[in-house]
VMD Tcl script that draws the C-alpha trace (Angstrom):
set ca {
  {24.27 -19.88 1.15}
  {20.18 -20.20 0.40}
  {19.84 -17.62 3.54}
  {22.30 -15.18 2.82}
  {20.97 -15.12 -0.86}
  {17.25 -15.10 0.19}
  {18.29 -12.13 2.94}
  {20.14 -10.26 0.69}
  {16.92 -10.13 -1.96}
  {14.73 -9.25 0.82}
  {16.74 -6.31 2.38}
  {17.51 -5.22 -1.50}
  {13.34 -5.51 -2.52}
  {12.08 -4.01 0.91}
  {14.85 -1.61 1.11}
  {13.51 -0.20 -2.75}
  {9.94 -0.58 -1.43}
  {10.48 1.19 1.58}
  {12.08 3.86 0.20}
  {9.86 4.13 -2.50}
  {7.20 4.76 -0.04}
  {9.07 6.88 1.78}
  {10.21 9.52 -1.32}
  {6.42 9.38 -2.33}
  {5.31 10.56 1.28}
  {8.26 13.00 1.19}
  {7.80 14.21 -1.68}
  {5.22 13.24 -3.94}
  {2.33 13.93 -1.66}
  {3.20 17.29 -0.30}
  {3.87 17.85 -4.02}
  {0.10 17.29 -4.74}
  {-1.04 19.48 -1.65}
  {0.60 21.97 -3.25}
  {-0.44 22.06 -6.96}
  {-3.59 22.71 -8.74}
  {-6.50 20.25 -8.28}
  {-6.15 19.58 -12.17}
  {-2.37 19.23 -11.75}
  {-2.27 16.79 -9.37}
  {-4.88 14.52 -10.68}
  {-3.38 14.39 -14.07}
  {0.32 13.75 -12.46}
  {-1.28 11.21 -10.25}
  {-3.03 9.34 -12.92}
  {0.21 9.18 -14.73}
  {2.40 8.27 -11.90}
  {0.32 5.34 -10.80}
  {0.00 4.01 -14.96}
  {3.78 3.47 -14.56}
  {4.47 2.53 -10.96}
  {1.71 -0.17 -10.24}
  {3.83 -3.01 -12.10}
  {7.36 -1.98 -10.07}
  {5.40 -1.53 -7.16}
  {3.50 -4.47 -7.10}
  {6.80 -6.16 -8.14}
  {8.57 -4.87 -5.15}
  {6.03 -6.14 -3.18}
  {5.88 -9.21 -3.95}
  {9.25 -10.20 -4.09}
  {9.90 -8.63 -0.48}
  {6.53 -10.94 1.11}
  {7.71 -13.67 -0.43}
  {11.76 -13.03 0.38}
  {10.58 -12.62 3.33}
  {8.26 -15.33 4.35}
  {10.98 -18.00 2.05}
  {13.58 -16.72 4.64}
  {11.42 -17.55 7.46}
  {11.16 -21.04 6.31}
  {14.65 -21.48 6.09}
  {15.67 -20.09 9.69}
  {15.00 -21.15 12.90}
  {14.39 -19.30 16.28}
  {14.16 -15.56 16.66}
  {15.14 -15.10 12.62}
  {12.22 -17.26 11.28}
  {9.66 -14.67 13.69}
  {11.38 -11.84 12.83}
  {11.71 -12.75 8.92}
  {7.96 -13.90 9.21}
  {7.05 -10.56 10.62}
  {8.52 -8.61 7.76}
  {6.89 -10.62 5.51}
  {3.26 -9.79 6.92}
  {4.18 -6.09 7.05}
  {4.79 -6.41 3.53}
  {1.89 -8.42 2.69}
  {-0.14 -5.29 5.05}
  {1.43 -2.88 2.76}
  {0.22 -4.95 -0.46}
  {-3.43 -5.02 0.99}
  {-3.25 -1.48 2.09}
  {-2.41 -0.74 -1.58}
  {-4.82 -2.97 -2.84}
  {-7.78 -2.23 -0.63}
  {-7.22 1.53 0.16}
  {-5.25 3.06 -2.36}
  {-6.18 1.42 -5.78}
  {-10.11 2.27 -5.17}
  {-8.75 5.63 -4.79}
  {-6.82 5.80 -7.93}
  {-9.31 4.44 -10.01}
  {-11.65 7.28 -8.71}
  {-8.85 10.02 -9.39}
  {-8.08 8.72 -12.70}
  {-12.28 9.21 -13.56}
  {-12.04 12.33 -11.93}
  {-8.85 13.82 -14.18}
  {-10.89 12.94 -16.98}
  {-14.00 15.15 -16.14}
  {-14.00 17.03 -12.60}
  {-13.85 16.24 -9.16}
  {-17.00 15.90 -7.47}
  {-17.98 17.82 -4.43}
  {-16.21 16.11 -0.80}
  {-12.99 14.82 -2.98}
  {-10.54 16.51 -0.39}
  {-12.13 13.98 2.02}
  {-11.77 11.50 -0.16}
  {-7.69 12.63 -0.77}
  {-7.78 12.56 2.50}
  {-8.20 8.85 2.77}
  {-5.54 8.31 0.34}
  {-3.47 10.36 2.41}
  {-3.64 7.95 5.33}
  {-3.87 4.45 3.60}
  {-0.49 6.01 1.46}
  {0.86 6.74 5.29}
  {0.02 3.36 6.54}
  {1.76 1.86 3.65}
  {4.36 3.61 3.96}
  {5.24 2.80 7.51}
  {4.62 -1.18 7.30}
  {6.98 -1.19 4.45}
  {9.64 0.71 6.48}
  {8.92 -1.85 9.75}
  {9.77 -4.40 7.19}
  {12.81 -3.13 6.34}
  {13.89 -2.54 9.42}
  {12.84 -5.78 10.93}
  {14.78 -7.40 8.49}
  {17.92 -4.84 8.84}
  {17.48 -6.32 12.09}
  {17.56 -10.05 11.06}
  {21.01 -9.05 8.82}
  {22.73 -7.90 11.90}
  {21.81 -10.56 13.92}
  {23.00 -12.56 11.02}
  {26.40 -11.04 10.75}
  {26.99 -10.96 14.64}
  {26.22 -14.89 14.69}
  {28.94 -15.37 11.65}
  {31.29 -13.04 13.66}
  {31.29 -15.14 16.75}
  {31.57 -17.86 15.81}
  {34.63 -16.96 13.55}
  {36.38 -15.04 16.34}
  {37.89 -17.59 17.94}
  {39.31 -19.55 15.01}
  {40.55 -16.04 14.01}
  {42.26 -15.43 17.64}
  {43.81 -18.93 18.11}
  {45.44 -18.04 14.16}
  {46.99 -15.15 15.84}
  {48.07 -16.51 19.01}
  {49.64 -19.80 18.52}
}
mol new
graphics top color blue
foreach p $ca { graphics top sphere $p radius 0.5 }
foreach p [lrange $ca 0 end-1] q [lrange $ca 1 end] { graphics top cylinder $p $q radius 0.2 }
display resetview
């Protein structure tokens, strides 16, 4: 019951995270691209005043979801939940180490100008926001995988009891 509870919060957490990622790469960034400088540093400040808490939430609760469940299974489940759990933790220290600097930088900048060589420096936030992006999406889908193994193991091993009910 501890696994299927501790699975279920870590597909729910990285499943939000991912595809919180994943709508901000979408949509979010090419929104940017195409806006005003001015625009898009003032949006971006703002976004990132209200989504560092729920993001760092998410984070957290998937890593550590993730690495619990590894502690609790055994064989291919406790690598596979391990290995979500360090994608996770890579996206956390992707957003810590590459994206926060960033955002500290834009927020100065949205309150007097950018400086000269900022699109480089977008740039970077471009790529640390892509690398994010796709370790939090491994980790969901490494731990999509762990669920289906999951549910295949309860399956067959309830088959037969299911079969000999039918066929006295």
């Amino acid at each position: 019951m501890r696994t299927r509870l501790l699975l279920a919060v870590s597909l729910l957490s990285t499943g939000l995270l991912a595809g919180a990622f994943g709508y901000g790469a979408a949509n979010l960034v090419p929104t940017f691209h195409a806006v005003p400088i001015g625009m898009r540093l003032d949006f971006h400040t703002e976004l990132m005043e209200r989504n560092g808490i729920t993001m760092q939430a998410a984070m957290a609760v998937s890593a550590l979801g993730a690495l619990a469940l590894a502690a609790l299974t055994r064989g291919r489940a406790r690598v596979l939940a391990a290995a979500a759990g360090l994608l996770t933790v890579t996206s956390f220290l992707v957003t810590r180490f590459g994206n926060v600097p960033i955002n500290g930088r834009i927020k100065q900048w949205a309150a007097t100008s950018p400086p000269a060589g900022h699109a480089e420096i977008l740039r970077r936030w471009d790529l640390w926001n892509d690398v994010r992006t796709c370790t939090a999406t491994a980790a969901f889908a490494v731990l999509i995988r762990v669920a289906l193994r999951h549910a295949g193991a309860r399956a067959s091993t309830s088959e037969p009891a299911t079969e000999t009910r039918r066929n006295p």
